[in-house]
C-alpha atoms as a printed R data frame, in Angstrom:
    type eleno elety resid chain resno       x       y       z
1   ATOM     1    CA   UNK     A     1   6.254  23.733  34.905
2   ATOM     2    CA   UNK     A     2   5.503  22.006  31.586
3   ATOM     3    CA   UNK     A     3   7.971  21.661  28.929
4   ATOM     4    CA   UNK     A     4   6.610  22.992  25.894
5   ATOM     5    CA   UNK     A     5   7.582  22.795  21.794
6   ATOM     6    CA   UNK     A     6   7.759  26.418  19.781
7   ATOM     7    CA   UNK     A     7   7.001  25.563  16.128
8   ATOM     8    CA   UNK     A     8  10.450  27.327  15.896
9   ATOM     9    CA   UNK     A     9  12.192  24.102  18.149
10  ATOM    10    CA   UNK     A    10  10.277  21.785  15.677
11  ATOM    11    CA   UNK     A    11  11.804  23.619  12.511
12  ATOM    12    CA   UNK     A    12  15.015  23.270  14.102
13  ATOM    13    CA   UNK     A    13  14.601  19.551  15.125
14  ATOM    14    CA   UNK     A    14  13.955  19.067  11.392
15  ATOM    15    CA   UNK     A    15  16.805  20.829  10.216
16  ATOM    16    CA   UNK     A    16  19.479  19.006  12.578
17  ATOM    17    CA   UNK     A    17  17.928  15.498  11.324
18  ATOM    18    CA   UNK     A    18  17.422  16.417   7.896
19  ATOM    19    CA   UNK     A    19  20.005  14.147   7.030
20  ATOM    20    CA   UNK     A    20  18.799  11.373   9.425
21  ATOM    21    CA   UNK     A    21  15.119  11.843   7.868
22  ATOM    22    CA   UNK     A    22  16.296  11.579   4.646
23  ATOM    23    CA   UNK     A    23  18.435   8.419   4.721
24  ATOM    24    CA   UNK     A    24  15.365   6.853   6.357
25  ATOM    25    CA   UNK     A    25  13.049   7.587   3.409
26  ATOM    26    CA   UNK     A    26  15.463   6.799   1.304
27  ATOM    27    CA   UNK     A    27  15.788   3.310   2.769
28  ATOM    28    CA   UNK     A    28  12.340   3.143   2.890
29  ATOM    29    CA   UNK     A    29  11.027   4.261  -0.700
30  ATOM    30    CA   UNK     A    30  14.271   1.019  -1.862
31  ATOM    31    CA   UNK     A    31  12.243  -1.748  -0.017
32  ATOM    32    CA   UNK     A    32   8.858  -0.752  -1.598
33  ATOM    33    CA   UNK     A    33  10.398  -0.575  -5.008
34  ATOM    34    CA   UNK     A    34  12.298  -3.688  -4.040
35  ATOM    35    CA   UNK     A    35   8.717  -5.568  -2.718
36  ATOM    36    CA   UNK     A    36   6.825  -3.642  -5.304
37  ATOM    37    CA   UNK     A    37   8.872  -4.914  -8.495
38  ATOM    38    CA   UNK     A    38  10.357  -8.129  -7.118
39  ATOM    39    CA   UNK     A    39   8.227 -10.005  -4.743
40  ATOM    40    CA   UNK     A    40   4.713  -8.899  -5.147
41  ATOM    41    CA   UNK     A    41   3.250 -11.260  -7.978
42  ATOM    42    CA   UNK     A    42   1.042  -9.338 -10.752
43  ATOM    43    CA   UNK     A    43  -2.261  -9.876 -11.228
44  ATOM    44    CA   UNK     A    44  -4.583  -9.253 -14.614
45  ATOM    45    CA   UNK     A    45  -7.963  -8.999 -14.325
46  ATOM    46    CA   UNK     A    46 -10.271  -9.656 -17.387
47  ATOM    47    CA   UNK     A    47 -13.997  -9.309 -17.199
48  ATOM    48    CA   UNK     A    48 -17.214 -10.262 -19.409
49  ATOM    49    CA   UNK     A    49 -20.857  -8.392 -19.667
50  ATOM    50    CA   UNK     A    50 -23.733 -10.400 -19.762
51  ATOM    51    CA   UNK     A    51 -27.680  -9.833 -19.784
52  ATOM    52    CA   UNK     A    52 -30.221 -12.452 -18.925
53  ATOM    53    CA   UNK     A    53 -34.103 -11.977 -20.263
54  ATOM    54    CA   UNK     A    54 -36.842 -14.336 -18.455
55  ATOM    55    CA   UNK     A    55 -39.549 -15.545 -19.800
56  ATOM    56    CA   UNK     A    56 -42.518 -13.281 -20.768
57  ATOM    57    CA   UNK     A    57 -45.728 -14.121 -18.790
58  ATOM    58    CA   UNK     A    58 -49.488 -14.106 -20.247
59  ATOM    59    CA   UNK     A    59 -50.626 -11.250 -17.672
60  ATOM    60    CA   UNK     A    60 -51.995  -9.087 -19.314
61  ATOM    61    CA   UNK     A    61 -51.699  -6.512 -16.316
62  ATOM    62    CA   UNK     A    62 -47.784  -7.401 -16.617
63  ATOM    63    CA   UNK     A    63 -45.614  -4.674 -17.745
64  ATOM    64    CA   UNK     A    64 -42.476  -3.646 -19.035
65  ATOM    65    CA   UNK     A    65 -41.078  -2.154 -15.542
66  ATOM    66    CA   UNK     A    66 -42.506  -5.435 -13.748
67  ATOM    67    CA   UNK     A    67 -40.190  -7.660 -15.851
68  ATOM    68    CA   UNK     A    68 -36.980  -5.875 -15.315
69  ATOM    69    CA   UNK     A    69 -37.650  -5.658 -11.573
70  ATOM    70    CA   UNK     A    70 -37.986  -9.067 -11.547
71  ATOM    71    CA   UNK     A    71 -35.006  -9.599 -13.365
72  ATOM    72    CA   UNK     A    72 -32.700  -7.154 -11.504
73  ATOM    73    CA   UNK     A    73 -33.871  -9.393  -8.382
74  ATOM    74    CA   UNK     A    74 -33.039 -12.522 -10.173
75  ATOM    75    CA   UNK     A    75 -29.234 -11.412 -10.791
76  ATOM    76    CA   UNK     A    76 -28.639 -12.086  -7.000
77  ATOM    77    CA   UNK     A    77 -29.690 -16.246  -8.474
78  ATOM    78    CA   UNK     A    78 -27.354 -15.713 -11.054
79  ATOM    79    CA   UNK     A    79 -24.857 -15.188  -8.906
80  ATOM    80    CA   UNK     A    80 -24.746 -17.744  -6.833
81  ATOM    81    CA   UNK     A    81 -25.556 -20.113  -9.896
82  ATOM    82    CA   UNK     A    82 -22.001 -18.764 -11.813
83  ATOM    83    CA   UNK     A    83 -20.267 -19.920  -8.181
84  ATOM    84    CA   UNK     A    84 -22.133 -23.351  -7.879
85  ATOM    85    CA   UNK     A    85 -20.471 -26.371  -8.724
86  ATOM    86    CA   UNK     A    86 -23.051 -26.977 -11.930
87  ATOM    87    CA   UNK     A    87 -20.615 -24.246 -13.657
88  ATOM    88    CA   UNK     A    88 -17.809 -24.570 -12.425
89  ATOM    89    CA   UNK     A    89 -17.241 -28.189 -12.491
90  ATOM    90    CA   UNK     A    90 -18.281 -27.600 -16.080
91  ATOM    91    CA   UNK     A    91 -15.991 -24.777 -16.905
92  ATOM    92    CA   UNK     A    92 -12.762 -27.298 -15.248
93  ATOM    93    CA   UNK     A    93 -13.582 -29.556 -17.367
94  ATOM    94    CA   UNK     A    94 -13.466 -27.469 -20.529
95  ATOM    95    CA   UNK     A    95 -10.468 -25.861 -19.435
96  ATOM    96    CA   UNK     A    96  -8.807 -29.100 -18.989
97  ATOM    97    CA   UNK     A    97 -10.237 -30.230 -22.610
98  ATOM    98    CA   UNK     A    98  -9.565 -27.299 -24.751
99  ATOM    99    CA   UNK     A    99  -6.408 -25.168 -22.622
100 ATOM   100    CA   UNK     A   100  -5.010 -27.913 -20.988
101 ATOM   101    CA   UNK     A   101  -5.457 -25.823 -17.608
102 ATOM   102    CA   UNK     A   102  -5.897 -28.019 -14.226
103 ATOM   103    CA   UNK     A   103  -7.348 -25.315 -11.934
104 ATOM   104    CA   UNK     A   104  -9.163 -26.818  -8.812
105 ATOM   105    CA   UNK     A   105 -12.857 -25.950  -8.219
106 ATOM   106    CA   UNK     A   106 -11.715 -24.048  -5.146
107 ATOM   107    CA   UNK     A   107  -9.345 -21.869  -7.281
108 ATOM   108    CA   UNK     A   108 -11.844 -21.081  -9.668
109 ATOM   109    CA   UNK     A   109 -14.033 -19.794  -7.669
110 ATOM   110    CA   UNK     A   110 -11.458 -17.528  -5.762
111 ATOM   111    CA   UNK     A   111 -10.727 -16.392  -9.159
112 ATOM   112    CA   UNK     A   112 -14.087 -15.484 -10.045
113 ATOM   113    CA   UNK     A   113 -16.429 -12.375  -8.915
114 ATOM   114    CA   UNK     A   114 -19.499 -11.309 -10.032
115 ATOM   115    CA   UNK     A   115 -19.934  -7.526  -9.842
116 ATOM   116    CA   UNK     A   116 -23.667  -5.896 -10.732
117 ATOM   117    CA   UNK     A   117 -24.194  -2.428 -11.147
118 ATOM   118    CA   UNK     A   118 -27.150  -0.778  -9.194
119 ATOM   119    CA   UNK     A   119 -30.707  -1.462 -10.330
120 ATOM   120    CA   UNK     A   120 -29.636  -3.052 -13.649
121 ATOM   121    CA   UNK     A   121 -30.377  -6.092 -15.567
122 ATOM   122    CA   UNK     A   122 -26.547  -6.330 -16.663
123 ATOM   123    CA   UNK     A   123 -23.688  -7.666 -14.829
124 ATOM   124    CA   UNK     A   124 -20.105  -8.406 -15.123
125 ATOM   125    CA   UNK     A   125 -17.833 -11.644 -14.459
126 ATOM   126    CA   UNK     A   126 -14.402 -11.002 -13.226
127 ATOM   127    CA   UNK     A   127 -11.846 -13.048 -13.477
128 ATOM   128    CA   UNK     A   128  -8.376 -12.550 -11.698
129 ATOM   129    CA   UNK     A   129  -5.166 -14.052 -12.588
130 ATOM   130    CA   UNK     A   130  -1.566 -14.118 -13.032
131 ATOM   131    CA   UNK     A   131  -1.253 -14.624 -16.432
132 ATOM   132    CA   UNK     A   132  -3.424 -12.193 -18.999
133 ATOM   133    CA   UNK     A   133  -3.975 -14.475 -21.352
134 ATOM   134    CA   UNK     A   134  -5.486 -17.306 -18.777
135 ATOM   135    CA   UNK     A   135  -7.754 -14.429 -17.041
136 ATOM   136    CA   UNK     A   136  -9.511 -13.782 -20.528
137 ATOM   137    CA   UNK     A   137  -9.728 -17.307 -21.296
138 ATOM   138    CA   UNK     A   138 -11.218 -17.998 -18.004
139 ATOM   139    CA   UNK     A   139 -13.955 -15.552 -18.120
140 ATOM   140    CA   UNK     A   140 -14.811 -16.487 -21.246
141 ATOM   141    CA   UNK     A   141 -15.567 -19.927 -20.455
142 ATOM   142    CA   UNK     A   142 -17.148 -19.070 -17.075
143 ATOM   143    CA   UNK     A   143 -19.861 -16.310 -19.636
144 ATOM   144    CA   UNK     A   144 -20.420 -19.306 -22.173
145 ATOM   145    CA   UNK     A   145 -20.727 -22.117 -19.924
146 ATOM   146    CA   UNK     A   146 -23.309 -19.868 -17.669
147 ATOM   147    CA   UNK     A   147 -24.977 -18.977 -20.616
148 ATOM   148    CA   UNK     A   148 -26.327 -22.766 -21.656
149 ATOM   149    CA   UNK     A   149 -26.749 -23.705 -17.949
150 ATOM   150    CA   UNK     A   150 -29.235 -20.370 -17.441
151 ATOM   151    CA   UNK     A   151 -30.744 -21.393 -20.484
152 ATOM   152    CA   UNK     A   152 -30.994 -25.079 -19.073
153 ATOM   153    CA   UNK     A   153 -32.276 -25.407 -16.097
154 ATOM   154    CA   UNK     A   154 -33.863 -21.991 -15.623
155 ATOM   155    CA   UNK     A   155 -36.981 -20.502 -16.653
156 ATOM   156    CA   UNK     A   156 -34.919 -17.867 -18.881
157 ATOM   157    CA   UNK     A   157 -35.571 -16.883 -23.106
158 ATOM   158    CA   UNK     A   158 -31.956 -15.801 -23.375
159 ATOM   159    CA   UNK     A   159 -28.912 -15.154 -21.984
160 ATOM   160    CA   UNK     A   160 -27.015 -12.257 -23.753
161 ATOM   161    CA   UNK     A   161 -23.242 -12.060 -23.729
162 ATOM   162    CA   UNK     A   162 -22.857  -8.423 -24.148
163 ATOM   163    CA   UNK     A   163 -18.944  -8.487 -23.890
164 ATOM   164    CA   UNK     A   164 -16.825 -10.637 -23.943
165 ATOM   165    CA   UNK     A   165 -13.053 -10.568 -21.726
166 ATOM   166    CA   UNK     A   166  -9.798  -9.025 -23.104
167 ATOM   167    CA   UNK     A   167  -6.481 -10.059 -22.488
168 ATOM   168    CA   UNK     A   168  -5.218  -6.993 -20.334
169 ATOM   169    CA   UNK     A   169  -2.030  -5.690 -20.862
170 ATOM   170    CA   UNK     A   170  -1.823  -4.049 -17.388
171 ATOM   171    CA   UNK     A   171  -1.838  -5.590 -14.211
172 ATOM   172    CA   UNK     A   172  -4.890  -4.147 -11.461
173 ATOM   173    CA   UNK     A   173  -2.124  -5.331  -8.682
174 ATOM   174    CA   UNK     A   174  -0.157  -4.266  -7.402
175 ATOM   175    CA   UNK     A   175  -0.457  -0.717  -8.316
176 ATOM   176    CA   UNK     A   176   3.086   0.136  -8.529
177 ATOM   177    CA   UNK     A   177   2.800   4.483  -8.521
178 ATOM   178    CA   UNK     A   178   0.735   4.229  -5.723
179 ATOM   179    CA   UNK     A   179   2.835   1.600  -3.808
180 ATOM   180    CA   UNK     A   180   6.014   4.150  -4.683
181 ATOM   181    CA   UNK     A   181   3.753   7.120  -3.001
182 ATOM   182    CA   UNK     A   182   2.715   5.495   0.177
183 ATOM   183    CA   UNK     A   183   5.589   3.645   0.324
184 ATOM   184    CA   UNK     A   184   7.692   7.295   0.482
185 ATOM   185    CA   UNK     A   185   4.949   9.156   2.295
186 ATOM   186    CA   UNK     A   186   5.235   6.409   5.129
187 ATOM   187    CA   UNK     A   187   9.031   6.491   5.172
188 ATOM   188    CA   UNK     A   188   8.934  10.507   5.582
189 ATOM   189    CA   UNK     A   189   6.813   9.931   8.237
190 ATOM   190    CA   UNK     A   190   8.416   7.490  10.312
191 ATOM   191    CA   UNK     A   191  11.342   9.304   9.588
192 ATOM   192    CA   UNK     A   192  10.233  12.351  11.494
193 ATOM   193    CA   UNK     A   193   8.731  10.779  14.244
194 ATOM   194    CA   UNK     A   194  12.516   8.759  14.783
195 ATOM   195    CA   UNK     A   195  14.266  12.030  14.954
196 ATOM   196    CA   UNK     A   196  11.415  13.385  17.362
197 ATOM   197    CA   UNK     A   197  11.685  10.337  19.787
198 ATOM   198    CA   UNK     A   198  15.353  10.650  20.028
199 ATOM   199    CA   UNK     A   199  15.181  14.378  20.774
200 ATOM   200    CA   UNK     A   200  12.563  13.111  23.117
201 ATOM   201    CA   UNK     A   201  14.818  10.781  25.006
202 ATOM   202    CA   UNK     A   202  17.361  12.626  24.758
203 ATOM   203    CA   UNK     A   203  17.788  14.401  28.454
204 ATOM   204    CA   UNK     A   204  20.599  16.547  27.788
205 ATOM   205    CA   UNK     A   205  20.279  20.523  28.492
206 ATOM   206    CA   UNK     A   206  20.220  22.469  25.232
207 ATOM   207    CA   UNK     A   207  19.018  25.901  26.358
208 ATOM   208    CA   UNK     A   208  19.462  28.605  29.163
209 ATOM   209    CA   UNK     A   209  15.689  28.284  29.631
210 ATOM   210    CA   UNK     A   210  15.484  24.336  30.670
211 ATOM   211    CA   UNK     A   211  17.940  25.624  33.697
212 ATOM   212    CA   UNK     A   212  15.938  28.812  34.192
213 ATOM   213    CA   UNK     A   213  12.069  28.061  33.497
214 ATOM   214    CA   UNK     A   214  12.230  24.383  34.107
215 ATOM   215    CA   UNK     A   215  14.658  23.910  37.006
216 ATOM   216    CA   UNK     A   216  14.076  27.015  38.417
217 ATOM   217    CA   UNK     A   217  18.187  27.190  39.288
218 ATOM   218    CA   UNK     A   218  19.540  30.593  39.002
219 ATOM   219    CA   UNK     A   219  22.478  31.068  35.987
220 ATOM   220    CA   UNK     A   220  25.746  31.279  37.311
221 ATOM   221    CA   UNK     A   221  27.364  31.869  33.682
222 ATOM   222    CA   UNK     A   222  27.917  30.601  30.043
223 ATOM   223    CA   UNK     A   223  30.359  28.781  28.386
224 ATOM   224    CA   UNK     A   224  30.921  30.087  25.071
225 ATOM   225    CA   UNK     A   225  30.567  27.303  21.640
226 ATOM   226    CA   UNK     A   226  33.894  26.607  20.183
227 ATOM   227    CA   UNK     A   227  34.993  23.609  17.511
228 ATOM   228    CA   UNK     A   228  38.190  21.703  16.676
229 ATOM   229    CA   UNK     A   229  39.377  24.413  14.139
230 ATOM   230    CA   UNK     A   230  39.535  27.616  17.053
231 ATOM   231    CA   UNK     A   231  41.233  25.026  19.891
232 ATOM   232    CA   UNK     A   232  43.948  24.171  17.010
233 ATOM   233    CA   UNK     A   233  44.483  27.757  15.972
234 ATOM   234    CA   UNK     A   234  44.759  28.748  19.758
235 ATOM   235    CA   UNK     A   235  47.384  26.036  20.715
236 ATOM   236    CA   UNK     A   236  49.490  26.653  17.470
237 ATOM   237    CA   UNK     A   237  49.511  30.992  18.689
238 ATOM   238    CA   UNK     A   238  49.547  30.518  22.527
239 ATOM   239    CA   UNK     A   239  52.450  29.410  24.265
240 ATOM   240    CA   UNK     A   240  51.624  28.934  27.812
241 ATOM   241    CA   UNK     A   241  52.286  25.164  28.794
242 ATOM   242    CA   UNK     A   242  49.567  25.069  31.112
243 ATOM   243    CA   UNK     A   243  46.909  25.914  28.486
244 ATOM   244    CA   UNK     A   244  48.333  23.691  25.704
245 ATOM   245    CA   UNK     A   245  48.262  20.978  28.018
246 ATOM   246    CA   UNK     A   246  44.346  22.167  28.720
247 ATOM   247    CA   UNK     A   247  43.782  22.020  24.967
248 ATOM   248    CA   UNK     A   248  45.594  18.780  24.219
249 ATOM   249    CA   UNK     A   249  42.966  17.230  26.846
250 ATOM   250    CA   UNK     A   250  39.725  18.682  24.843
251 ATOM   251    CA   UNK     A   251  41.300  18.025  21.573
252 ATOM   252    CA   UNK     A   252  42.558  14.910  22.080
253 ATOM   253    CA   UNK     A   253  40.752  13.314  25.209
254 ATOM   254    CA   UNK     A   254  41.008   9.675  24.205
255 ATOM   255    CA   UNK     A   255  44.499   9.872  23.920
256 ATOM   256    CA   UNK     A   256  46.351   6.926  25.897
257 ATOM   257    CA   UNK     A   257  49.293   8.427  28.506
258 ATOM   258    CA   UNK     A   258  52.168   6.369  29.843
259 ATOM   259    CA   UNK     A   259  51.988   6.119  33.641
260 ATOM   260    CA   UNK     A   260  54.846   7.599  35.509
């Protein structure tokens, strides 16, 4: 016959581990704070708009919509052309000139994302850094350097810097209230399922039922639930030697005795 859980056995699993369930969250929403606020590095993130117009054509059968599909299309050029080594190389060295920052090509371009929103001619450069102040810098340089390059070597009228990069005052990671909520949700969780796996493994017969329903042995009688407090008050009133020596055994069973 299967064992089976009562939502009742659950709520009472619960209740006996409360204690147990909450030290473990406890423990657990203390190392996300502690990884949260004093390992996890920040990161600022600082971003710039720009808009790039090609060249107008003679067509006369050339129109408006034409133009800015061709442009939206284009964007996917820009791209890669902001990741190339033309600009970056360019925007190292100007860093190095004017900010005195020696950032790598490689690190530059981990730095740096290019986001586009759907089926438009704008789109934004991202930059992502540890220090505010360096991630609007960056971008900056990355949206001005692009700009003459476009201009340059492309077949483009204009490149438009829409906006230009902020220093944030926020950091985009880690997200610290969110951290906290996952960090406790997870705890309560694994929590829970601790106390259920040692209820799970733990084989000992708590009710009449596991004899009767799952052993199928008949009940030959009970023994009725007594603590520390009823076997003291019961030696201090009875006087029978025999029994107090019975209850000095239960109360006191790891008592050492002198051998004879």
């Amino acid at each position: 016959m299967e064992e089976t859980v009562s939502l009742e056995q659950i709520f009472l699993i619960l209740k006996k581990k409360g204690l147990f369930i909450a030290l473990v969250t406890i423990i657990g929403v203390a190392l996300t704070a502690g990884i949260t606020f004093f390992v996890l590095t920040p990161k600022y993130e600082s971003s710039a708009q720009l808009i790039v117009q090609t060249k107008q054509t003679n067509d006369v059968y050339g129109n408006l919509q034409n133009n800015i599909s061709g442009n939206v299309l284009l964007i996917n050029t820009y791209k890669d052309m902001i990741k190339d080594d033309i600009v970056i190389d360019a925007v190292q060295e100007e860093l190095k000139k004017e900010y005195q920052y020696n950032y790598s090509n490689s690190q530059l371009k981990e730095m740096i994302e290019i986001e586009q929103a759907e089926n438009s001619q704008m789109f934004r450069i991202i930059v992502t850094s540890t220090k505010p102040r360096s991630a609007a810098i960056i971008v900056n340089t990355t949206a001005e350097i692009f700009q003459e390059k476009a201009e340059e070597i492309l077949a483009i009228t204009e490149v438009f810097i829409t906006s230009k990069g902020n220093i944030p005052t926020e950091a985009v990671f880690p997200n610290n209230g969110l951290n906290l909520i996952v960090g406790t949700l997870l705890s309560l969780i694994l929590g829970m399922g601790l106390a259920f796996l040692t209820e799970l493994f733990n084989k000992t017969i708590k009710d009449e039922r596991v004899i009767r329903d799952v052993l199928e042995l008949p009940l030959l009688g009970q023994v009725s639930e007594f603590n520390k407090k009823d076997l003291l008050y019961k030696r201090k009133n009875e006087q029978s030697p025999e029994e107090n020596k019975i209850l000095n055994d239960l109360v006191v069973p790891n008592c050492k005795r002198k051998r004879v």
